[in-house]
KEZARO-921831 format. One record per residue (C-alpha): residue in one letter; x, y, z. Coordinates in steps of 0.1 Angstrom, whole numbers, padded with zeros to 4 digits, always signed. Layout:
<recs>
AXYZ...
</recs>
This chain:
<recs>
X-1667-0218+0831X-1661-0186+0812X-1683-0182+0785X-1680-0161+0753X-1701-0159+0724X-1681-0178+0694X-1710-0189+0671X-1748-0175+0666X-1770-0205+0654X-1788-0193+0616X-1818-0211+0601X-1806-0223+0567X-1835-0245+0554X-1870-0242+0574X-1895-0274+0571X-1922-0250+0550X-1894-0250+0522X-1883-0285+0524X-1915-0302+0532X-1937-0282+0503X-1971-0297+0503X-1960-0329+0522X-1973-0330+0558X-1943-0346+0574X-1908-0352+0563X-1878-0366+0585X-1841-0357+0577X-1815-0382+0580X-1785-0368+0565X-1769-0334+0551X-1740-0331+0526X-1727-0295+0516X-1702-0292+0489X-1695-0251+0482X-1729-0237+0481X-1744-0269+0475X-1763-0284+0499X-1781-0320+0499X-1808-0334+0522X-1819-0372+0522X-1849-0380+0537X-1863-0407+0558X-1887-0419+0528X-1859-0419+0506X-1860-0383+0487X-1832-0365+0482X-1832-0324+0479X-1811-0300+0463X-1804-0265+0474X-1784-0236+0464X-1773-0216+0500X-1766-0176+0496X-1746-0159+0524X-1750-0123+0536X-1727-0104+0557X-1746-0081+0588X-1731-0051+0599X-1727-0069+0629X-1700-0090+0616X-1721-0124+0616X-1738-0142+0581X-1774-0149+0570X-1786-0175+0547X-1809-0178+0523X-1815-0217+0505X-1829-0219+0474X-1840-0251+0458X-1832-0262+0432X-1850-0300+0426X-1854-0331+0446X-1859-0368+0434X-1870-0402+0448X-1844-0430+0451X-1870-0454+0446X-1870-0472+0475X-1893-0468+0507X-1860-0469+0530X-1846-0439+0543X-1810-0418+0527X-1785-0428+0557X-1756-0414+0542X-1745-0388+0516X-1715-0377+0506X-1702-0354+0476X-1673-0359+0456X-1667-0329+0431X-1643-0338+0417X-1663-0365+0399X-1692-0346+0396X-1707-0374+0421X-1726-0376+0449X-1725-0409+0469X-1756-0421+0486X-1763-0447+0516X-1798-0460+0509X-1806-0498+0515X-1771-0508+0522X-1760-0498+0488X-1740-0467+0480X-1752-0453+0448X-1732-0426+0423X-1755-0403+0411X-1750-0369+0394X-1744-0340+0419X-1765-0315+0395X-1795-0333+0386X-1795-0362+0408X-1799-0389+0380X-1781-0424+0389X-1749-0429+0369X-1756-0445+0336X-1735-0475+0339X-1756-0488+0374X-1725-0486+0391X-1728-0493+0430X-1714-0506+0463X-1731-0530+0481X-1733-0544+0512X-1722-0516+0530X-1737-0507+0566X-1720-0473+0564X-1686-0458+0545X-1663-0429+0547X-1639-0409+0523X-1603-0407+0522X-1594-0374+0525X-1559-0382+0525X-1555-0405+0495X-1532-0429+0486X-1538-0436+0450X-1528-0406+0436X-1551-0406+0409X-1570-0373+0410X-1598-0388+0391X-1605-0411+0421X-1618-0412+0455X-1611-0436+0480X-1639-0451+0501X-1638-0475+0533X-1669-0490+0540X-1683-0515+0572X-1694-0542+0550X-1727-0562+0560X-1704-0591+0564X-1695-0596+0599X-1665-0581+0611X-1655-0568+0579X-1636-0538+0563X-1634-0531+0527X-1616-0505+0507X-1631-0491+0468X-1620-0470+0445X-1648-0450+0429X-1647-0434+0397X-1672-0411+0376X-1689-0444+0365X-1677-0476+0379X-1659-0488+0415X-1634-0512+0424X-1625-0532+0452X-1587-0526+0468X-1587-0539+0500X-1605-0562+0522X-1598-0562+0560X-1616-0584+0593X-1616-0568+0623X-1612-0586+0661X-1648-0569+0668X-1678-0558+0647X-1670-0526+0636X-1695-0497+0643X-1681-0465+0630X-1650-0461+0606X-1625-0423+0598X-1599-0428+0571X-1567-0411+0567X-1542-0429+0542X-1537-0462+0552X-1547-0459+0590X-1585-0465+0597X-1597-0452+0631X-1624-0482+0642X-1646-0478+0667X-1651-0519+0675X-1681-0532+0701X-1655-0527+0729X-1629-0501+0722X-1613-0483+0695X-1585-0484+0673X-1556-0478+0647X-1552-0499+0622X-1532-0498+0593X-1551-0518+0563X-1519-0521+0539X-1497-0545+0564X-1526-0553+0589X-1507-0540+0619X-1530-0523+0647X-1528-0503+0680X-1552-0508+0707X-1567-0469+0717X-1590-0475+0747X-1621-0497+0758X-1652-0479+0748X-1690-0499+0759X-1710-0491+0723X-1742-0506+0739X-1739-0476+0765X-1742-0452+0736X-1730-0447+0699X-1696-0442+0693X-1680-0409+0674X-1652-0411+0649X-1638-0380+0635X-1607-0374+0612X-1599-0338+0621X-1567-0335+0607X-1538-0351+0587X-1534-0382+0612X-1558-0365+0637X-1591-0383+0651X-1615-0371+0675X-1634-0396+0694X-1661-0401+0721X-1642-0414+0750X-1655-0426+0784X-1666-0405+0809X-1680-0377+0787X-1648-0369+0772X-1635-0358+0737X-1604-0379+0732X-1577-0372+0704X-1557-0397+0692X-1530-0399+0662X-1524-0426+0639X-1492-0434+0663X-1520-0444+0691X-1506-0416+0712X-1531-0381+0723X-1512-0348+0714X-1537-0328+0731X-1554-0324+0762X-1593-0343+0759X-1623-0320+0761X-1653-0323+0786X-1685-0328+0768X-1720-0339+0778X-1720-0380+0786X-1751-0379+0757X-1731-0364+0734X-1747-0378+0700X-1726-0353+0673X-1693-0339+0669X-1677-0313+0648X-1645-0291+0645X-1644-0249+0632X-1608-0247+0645X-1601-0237+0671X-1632-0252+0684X-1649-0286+0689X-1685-0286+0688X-1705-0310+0699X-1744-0317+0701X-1769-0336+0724X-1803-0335+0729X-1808-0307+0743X-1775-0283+0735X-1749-0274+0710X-1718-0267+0733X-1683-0251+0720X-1654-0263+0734X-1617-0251+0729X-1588-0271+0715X-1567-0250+0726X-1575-0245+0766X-1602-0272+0766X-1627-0252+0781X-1662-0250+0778X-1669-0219+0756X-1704-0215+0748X-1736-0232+0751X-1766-0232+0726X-1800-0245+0736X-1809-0267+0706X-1835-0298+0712X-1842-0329+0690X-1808-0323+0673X-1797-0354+0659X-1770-0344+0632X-1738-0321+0636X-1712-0323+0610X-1683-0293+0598X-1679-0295+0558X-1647-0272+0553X-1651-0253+0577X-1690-0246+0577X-1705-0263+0604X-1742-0274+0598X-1765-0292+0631X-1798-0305+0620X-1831-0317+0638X-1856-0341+0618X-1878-0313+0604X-1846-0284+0597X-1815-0276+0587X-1794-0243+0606X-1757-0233+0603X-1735-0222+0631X-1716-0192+0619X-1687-0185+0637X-1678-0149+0648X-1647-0134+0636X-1615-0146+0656X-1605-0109+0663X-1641-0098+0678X-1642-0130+0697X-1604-0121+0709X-1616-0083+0718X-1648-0097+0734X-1621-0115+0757X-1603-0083+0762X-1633-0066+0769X-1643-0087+0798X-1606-0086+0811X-1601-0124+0798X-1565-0118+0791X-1552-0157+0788X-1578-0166+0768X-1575-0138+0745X-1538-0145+0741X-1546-0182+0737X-1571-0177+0708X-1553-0155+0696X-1520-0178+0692X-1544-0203+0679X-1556-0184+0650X-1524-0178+0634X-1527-0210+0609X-1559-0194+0597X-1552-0156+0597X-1520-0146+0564X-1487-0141+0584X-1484-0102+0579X-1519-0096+0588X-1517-0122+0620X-1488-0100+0633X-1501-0067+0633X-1533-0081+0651X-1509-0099+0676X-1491-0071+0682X-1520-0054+0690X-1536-0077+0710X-1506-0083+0733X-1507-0043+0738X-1542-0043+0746X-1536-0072+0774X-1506-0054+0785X-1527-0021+0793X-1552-0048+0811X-1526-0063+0831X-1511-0028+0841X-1545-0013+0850X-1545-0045+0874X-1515-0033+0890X-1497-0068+0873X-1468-0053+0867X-1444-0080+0855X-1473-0095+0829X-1477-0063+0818X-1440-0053+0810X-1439-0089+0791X-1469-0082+0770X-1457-0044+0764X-1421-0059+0753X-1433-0090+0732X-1462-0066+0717X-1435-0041+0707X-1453-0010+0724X-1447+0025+0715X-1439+0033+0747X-1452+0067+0742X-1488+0052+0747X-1480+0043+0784X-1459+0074+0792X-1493+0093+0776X-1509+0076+0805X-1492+0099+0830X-1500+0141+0829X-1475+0162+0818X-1446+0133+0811X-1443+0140+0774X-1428+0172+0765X-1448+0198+0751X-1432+0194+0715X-1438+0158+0714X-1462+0154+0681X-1474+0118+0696X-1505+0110+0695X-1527+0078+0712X-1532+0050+0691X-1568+0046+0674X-1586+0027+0678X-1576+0031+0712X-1553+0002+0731X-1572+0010+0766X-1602+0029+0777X-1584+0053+0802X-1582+0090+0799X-1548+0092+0822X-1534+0078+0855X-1562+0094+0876X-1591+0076+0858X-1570+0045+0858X-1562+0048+0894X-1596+0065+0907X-1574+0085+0927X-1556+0065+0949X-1525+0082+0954X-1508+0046+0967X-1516+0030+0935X-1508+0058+0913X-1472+0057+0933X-1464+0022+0923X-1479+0025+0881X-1453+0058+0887X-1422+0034+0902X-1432+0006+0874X-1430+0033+0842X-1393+0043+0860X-1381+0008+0858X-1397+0001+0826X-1386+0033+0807X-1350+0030+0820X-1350-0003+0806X-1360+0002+0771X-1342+0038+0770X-1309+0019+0755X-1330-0009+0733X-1345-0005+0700X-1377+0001+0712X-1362+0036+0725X-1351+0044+0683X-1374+0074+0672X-1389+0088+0702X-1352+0089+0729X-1364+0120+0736X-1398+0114+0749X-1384+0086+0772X-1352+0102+0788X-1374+0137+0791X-1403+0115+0811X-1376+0097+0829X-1358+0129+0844X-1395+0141+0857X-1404+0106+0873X-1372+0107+0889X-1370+0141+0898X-1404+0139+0909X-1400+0107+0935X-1363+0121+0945X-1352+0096+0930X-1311+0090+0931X-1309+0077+0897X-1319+0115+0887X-1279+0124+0888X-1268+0090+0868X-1292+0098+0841X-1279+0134+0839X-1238+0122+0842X-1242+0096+0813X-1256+0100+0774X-1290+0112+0778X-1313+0123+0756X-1334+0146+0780X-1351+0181+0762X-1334+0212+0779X-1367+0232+0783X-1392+0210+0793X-1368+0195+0817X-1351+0223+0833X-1387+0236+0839X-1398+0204+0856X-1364+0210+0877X-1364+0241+0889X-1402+0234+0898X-1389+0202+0922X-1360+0222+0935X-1333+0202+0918X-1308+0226+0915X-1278+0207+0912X-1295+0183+0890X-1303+0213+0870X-1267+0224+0865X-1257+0189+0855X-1283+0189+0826X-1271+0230+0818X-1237+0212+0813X-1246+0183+0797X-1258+0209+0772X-1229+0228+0769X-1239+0254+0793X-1210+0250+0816X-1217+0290+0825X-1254+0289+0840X-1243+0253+0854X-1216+0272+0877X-1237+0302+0883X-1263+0277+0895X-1244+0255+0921X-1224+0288+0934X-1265+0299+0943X-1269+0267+0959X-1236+0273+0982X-1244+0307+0988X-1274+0302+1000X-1293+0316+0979X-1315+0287+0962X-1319+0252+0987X-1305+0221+0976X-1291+0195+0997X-1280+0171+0973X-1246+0170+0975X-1233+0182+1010X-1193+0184+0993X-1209+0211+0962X-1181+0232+0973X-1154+0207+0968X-1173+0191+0934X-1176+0231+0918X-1136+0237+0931X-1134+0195+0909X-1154+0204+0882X-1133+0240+0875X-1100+0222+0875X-1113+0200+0846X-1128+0228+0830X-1113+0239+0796X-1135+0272+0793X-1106+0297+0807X-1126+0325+0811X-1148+0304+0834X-1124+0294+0854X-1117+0330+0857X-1143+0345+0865X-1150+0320+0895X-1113+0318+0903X-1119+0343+0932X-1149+0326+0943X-1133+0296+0950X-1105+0312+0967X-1123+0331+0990X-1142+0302+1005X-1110+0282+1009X-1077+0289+0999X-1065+0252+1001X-1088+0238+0982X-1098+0265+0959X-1060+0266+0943X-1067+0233+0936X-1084+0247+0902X-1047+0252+0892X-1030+0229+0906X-1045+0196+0898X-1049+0208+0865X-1048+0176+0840X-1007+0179+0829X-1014+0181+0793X-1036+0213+0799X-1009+0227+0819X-0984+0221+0792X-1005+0236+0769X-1000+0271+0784X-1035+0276+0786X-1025+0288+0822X-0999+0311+0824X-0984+0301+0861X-0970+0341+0860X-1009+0345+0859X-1019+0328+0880X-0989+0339+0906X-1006+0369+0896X-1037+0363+0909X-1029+0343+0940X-1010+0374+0955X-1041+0379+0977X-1044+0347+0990X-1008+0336+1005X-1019+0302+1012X-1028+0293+0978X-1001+0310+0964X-0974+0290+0987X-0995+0259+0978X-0988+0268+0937X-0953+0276+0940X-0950+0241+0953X-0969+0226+0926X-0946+0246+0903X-0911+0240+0923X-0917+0204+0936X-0945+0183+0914X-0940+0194+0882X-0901+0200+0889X-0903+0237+0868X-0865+0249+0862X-0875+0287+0867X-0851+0306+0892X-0882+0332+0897X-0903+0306+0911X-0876+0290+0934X-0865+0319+0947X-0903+0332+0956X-0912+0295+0971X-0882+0304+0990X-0887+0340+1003X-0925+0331+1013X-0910+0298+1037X-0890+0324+1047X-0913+0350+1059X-0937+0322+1075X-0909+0310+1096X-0900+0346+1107X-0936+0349+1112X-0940+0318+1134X-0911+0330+1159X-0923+0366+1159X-0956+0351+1174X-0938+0323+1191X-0955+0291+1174X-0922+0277+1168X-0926+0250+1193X-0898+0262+1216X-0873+0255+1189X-0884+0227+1174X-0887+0228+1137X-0922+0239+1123X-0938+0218+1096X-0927+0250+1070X-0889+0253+1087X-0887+0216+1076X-0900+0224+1043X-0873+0258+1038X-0842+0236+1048X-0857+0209+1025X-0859+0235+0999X-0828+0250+1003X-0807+0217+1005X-0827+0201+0972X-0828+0228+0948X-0801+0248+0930X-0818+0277+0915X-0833+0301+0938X-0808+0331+0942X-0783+0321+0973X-0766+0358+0981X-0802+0374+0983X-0819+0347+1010X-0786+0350+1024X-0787+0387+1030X-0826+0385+1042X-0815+0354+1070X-0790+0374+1085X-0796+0380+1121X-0827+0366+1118X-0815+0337+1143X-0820+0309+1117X-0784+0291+1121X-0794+0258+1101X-0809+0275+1071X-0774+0297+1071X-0753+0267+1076X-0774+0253+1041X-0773+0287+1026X-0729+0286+1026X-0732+0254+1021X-0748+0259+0983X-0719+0288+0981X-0694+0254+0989X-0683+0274+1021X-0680+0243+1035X-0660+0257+1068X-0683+0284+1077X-0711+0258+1073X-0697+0233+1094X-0685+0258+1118X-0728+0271+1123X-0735+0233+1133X-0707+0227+1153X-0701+0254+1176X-0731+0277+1170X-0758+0247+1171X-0741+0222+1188X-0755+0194+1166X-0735+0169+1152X-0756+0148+1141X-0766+0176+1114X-0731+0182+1105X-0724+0145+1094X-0754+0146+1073X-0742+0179+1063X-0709+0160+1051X-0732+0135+1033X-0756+0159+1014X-0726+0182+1011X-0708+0158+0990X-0735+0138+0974X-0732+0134+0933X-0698+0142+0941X-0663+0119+0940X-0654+0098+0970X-0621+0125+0975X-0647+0154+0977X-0666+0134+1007X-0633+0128+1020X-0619+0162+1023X-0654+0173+1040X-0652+0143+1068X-0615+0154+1075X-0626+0190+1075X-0650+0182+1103X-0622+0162+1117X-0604+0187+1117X-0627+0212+1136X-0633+0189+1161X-0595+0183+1171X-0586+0218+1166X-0613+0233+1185X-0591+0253+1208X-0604+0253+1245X-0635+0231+1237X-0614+0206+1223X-0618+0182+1250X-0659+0188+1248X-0659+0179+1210X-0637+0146+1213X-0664+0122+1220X-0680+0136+1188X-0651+0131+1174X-0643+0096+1182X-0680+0092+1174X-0674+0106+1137X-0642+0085+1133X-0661+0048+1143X-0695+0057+1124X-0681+0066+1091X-0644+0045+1090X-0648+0043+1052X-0650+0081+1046X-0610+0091+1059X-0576+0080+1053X-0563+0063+1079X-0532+0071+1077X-0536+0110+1081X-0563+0101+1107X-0538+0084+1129X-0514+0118+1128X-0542+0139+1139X-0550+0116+1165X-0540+0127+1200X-0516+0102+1215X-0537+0098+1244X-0562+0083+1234X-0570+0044+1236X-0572+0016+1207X-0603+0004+1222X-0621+0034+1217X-0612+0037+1183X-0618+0001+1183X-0647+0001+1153X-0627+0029+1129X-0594+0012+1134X-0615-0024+1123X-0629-0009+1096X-0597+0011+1086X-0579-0024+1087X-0603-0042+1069X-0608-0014+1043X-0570-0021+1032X-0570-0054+1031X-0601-0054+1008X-0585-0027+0990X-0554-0048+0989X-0571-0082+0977X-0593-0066+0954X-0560-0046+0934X-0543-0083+0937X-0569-0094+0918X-0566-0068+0893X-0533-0072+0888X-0540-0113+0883X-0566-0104+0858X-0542-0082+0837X-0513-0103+0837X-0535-0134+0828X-0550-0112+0796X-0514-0096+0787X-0504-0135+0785X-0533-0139+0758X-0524-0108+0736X-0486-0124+0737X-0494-0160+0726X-0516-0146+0700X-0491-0124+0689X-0463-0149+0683X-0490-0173+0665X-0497-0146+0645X-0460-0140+0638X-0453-0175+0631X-0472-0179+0599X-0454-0161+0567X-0475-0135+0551X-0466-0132+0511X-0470-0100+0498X-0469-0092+0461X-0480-0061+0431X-0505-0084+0428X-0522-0084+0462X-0548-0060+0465X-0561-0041+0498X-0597-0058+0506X-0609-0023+0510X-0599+0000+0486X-0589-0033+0462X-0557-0010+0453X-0523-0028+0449X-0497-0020+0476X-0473-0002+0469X-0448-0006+0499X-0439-0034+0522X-0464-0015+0549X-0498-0031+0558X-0528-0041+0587X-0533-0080+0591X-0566-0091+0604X-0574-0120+0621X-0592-0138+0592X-0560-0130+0570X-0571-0100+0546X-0550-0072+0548X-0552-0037+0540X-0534-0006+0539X-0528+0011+0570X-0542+0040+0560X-0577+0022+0548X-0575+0004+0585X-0572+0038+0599X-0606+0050+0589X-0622+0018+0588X-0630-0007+0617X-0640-0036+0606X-0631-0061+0578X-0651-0065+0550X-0654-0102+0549X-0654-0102+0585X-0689-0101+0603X-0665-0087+0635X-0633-0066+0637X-0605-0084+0639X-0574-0077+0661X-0548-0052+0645X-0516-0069+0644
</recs>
């Protein structure tokens, strides 16, 4: 059991004042009504006093009871029972089994007499059902065995409602509305007195010890149950709440929400309703008496009367905090709301769940604690506070005061343990980069994104470079100081250009690959610099690191201009004559641009054609020169100079043919009179200086291409030709020959082939051209059959609607107008369409289409 200090026990009537000159004097009952309070007596006085409250500075009351007169019932029987009723003025009193009205203010007995009789003991109604506001209701245990009886009371008279028998004799009796909580011989129960219906609670033994019934609230009761428990129970029969543990001797019970309080013989003890626990114990002996009148609770013994003030909620919830009692804080705390305004209640939630939070965090509980920091709506600056140096210098926070926690900083918290402090420093990383992009960042983004950077920079963490890429809110000087002190270079240039410092960002990472600052971030900076220039709109940076880049790598570094985005490109903000410019020292990037100029973006510039050109042309010369030319094989850049030369039309064909000569580069020659449509010299070079016919088929192919099919044809009969008429070699070039003739039947004319053709040679090895020559002319045949069909079929149409047309008379008058000009005509002359209108010729001349026509008609 947890104990916490919820009420301090105050003397508020001590025997001396009650018992004046008398030398004993028993209490039976106490009734307090605002500051009125009333004591009847065993020997049948009742007393009147007037109570004063002081506040201490320690947040707890004093009371000071005056009194004001006391009279004698007239009866040697003790007061069992009073109860007050202001709103009548009355005060009902138990005395002899009679309830008597008598005045609240000077005690006299109503004038009229008017009483209850017969009653063993009676409560009030404090839920009525009458609705008369100059009423109460009262529910008495009659004398009569098992009996139940409702009055109405008014300022001078009573009246019976309701009369009600019981299954047992009844012992003790609540009220609220129509239910009546009884507590029987044997058990308890609810039982409605307006139809009679009731509900069975639970056995109870009354001749083991007296029972309790309590309303506590609308349809509420609080009861002694068995087993020294505290049992709710609503009107329904059912228990909303959890029972409380109380003494077995309990003789007393009271509620100062959120509390029951009970009282035995020797102790006052607090329970909660909230956790059920066992609060707080207060020795108190001979007690007999404990009753709450709204919400002062009041415990008597024979001889005095004391209060139990309750603490305030909040001190009770920060004497919780204080002793690191965080659920029960947070409990109590939810279970003062209904008694705390709404406004008010929030702020000191808020609070309280940012005081717990702190708690839970200096306990390492770092789940609880984000959950209490989120709900409580922390300024997250008070945690980041925590750690040294994590707010920037120009931050103007300052800690919440009172304070939320008693620690100076992370060391004090941590008492140096450099394990624990690691994990509070991992918890504020995940924390803070949660909340950065929520509402609990608005304000202060600053402070959080600017303690983030150093966390992360701090613990190497890799998040540092994610932060830095995406919106951030970090401040430049605090941060690039924390930076350079961790050696996060590269991270540093990120934040220069997240600022707009694209310069020192450049000038920074260059360090880095130089060598001249250590920073092993990113093993590829090289590459990401050569990446992060090409994207770069600054010109003059690009510039001034342009020969930088260049000189580390001459591939890669010309990719700054040549994976330019296109629309920057287009822009001219490069001017490629520029950057040719430029590149002149560094051949391999320069080769590499030309080819972005010539071949990706397809530039129509003779200069840069030509130049793409000459520089193939020089590193070919270059390669045999050395003799890396693979022993005649084709290089990788011979194979891009023929490709060159065969694609493109605009380089400058008499100059590369002046620098090839003698330079032994047949093929590129053969392409070279090729562009000049010297087809013969061409073919000749492949034929008899190369030896390749392969490459002068496909010469006869590229040759001709985007050209008519008797262009091809006059080139495959040219190399024909060469190979029939090849003098002394002739007989060496016919298997080429017949090898031309059966691959590419459809290019010649069969019937000049067969002229040219030697007589000696067979059919069967011009088998596959003379198959395909044959089945060439027979498609060609067909196919013009066909045409022919087609034409003479839609001739036949034109005539048959030609003679219909003819067939039907056409009257034309000086009255018939032209349906486009709506002129008469004035000579037998005129267009006929389809749909009958006619028009002059001259108006179907410039027009095309009828005017009440949605489609031109046929001219007839």
């Amino acid at each position: 059991m947890m104990s916490i200090k919820a009420f301090t026990l105050v003397s508020a009537v001590e025997q001396e004042l009650l018992a004046g000159d008398k030398e004993r004097i028993h209490i039976e009952c106490v009734e307090c009504c605002g500051r009125n309070l009333y004591i009847g007596t065993a020997d049948g006085f009742i007393y009147h006093f007037l109570l004063e409250e002081k506040t201490l500075p320690t947040g707890t009351s004093s009371f000071t009871a005056t009194k004001q007169l006391h009279r004698h019932l007239g009866f040697k029987k003790p007061v069992n029972e009073l109860r007050a009723a202001s709103a009548l003025n009355r005060l009902l009193v138990l005395c002899d089994n009679s309830i008597t009205l008598v005045n609240m203010l000077n005690l006299e007995p109503v004038p009229s007499g008017a009483r209850i009789k017969g009653a063993v003991t009676f409560a009030l109604n404090e839920n009525p059902v009458s609705g008369d506001p100059f009423c109460v209701e009262v529910c008495i245990i009659s004398v009569k065995r098992r009996t139940i009886q409702m009055f109405l009371v008014y300022e001078d008279r009573v009246q019976i409602v309701k009369e009600v028998s019981t299954p047992e004799q009844p012992l003790a009796v609540a009220v609220d509305g129509y239910f009546l909580c009884l507590a029987l011989t044997t058990q308890y129960i609810i039982l409605n007195y307006s139809t009679g219906l009731s509900q069975d609670l639970f056995p109870y033994c009354s001749e083991e010890k007296p029972p309790i019934v309590k309303r506590i609230g609308r349809q509420e009761f609080l009861l002694a149950g068995p087993g020294g428990l505290g049992m709710f129970a609503t009107v329904a029969g059912i228990s909303q709440r959890a029972p409380v543990h109380w003494s077995e001797n309990v003789v007393g019970a009271a509620i100062c929400f959120p509390y029951v309080i009970a009282l035995d013989a020797e102790f006052i003890t607090v329970h909660s309703m909230l956790d059920q626990q066992q609060k707080q114990t207060l020795p108190f002996k001979e007690g007999h008496i404990l009753q709450d009148f709204e919400g002062r609770v009041i415990v008597a013994t024979s001889k005095g009367v004391y209060i139990l003030v309750p603490l305030p909620l909040e001190k009770q919830i920060q004497d919780l905090l204080a002793s690191h009692r965080v659920e029960e804080a947070l409990v109590l705390a939810k279970g003062a709301r209904r008694n705390i305004p709404k406004e008010k209640f929030q702020v000191m939630y808020r609070r309280i769940l940012q005081q717990a939070g702190f708690i839970q965090f200096a306990q390492l509980q770092f789940l609880e604690a984000k959950e209490l920091f989120r709900s409580g709506q922390l300024d997250v600056r008070e945690l980041i506070s925590l750690y040294p140096f994590l707010l920037p210098t120009s931050s103007s926070f300052t800690r919440s005061h009172p304070p939320l926690h008693e620690y100076a900083d992370l060391n004090q918290l941590t008492q140096g343990d450099q394990e624990k402090m690691a994990k509070c420093k991992r918890f504020l990383m995940s924390y803070l980069n949660e909340v950065r992009s929520t509402e609990v960042a608005n304000g202060y983004k600053e402070d959080i994104d600017t303690a983030l950077l150093k966390l992360y920079a701090e613990a190497d963490h890799d998040s540092l470079l994610d932060l830095l890429v995406t919106e951030n809110f970090c401040l430049l000087t605090d941060s690039a100081a924390w930076l350079e002190k961790h050696k996060k270079y590269f991270a540093l240039g990120l934040l220069y250009h997240y600022n707009n410092q694209d310069a020192a960002a450049v000038q920074l990472w260059v360090n880095i690959v130089d060598g001249d600052v250590q920073d092993s971030t990113r093993s590829d900076l090289y590459e990401y610099i050569v990446d992060f220039l090409t994207f770069c709109l600054d010109r003059e940076l690009v510039w001034t690191y342009a020969d930088w880049v260049l000189q580390k790598s001459e591939e890669i570094g010309v990719q700054v201009f040549t994976k330019r985005p296109l629309d920057d490109q287009q822009k001219n903000s490069f001017n490629p004559d520029d950057i040719i410019s430029c590149l002149k020292k560094y051949p391999k990037a320069l080769v590499k641009y030309l080819e972005h100029l010539v071949i990706d973006r397809n530039l129509q510039k003779e200069e840069y054609h030509t130049h793409l050109a000459v520089l193939y042309l020089e590193e070919v010369l270059r390669q045999k020169m050395s003799g890396s030319d693979k022993g005649g094989e084709a290089t990788e850049t011979q194979r891009k100079l023929r490709h060159l030369l065969q694609k493109s039309d605009l380089y400058r064909v008499h100059f590369l043919i002046e620098k090839i000569q003698g330079a032994g580069l047949p093929m590129e020659r053969a392409i070279l009179h090729g562009k000049l449509r010297e087809h013969e010299k061409a073919l000749h070079i492949l034929v008899h200086e190369l030896g390749d016919f392969s490459a002068a088929e496909d010469y006869c192919l590229w040759g001709s291409e985007g050209q008519d099919a008797p262009s091809r044809q006059r080139l495959f009969h040219m190399l024909l030709a060469m190979y029939l008429h090849a003098g002394p070699s002739a007989h060496e070039l016919a298997m080429p020959a017949v090898d031309l003739l059966n691959r590419h039947a459809r290019e010649f004319d069969a019937t000049q082939v067969l002229q040219l053709l030697p007589g000696t040679w067979s059919v069967q090895l011009l088998c596959p051209f003379l198959m395909g020559a044959v089945r060439d002319s027979v498609h060609t045949r067909r196919t013009t059959q066909v045409a022919l069909g087609l034409a003479r079929s839609e001739n036949l149409i034109y005539t048959y609607d030609k003679m219909k047309l003819k067939g039907s008379a056409i009257k034309l008058s000086d009255k018939k107008l032209c349906q486009l000009c709506q002129n008469p005509f004035g000579e037998p002359v005129f267009v006929r369409y389809p749909n009958g209108g006619l028009v002059h010729t001259h108006c179907a001349a410039s027009r095309h289409a009828t005017p009440s026509s949605p489609s031109p008609g046929t001219r007839t």
